[in-house]
C-alpha positions in Angstrom: 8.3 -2.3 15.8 9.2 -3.3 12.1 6.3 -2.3 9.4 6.4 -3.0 5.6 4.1 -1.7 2.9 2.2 -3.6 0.3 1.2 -1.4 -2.7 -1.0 -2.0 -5.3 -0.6 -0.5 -8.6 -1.7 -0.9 -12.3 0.0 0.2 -15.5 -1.8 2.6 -16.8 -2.0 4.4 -13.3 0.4 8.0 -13.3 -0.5 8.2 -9.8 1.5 5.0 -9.1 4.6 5.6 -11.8 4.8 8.8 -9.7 4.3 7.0 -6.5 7.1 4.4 -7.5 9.4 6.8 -8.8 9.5 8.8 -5.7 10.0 5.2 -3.4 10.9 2.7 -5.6 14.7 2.4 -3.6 13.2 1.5 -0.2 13.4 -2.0 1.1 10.2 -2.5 3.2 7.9 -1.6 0.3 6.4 -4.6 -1.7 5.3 -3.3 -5.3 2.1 -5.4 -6.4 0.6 -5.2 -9.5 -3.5 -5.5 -8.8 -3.8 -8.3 -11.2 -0.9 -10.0 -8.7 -3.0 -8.7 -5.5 -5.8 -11.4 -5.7 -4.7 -13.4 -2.9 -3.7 -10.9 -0.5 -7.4 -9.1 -1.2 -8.9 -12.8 -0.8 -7.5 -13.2 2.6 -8.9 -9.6 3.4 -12.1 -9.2 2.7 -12.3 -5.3 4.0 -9.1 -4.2 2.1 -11.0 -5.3 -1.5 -14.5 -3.2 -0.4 -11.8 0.0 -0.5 -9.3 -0.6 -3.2 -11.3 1.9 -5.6 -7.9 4.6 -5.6 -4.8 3.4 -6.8 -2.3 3.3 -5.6 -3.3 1.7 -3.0 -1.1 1.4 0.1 -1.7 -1.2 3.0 0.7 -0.8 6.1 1.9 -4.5 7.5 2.6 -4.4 11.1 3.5 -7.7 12.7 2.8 -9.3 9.5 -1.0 -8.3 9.7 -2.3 -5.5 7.7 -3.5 -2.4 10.0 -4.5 0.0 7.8 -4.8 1.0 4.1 -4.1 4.3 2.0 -6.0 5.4 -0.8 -4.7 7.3 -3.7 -1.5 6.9 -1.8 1.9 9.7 -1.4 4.4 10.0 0.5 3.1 12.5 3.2 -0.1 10.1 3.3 1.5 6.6 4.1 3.6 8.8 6.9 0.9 10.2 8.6 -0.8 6.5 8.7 2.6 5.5 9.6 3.0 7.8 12.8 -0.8 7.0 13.8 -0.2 3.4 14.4 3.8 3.7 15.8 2.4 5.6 18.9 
């Protein structure tokens, strides 16, 4: 089963420089700046109510989102990653 992420960022977020830095090279990661995300939080009303920690991952499976990561790393999106593979 093939997943992407979708993250949302903002300039003047370290957390997401760091974030970016450390997986900016892999393919099935969209980068989105928030003031980009509008439509994708339009279509999803319950992914807006929780995008208050940036950066903010949300894990595409089957092009639906599944899940979402708050104040997102590495070790975070992998362990919402191995949650929803089994």
């Amino acid at each position: 089963m093939g997943h992407k992420w979708t993250i949302i960022t903002d300039d003047d977020c370290l957390h997401c420089i760091e974030l970016e830095a450390l997986l900016g090279k892999e393919e099935n990661i969209e980068w989105l700046p928030r003031i980009d995300a509008s439509k994708i939080l339009k279509e999803n009303p319950i992914l807006t109510a929780s995008i208050d920690v940036l950066p903010y991952a949300i894990l595409i499976l089957e092009e639906k989102p599944i899940a979402v990561v708050r104040a997102a790393t590495p070790e975070r999106m992998a362990e919402t990653l191995a949650m929803h593979q089994s």
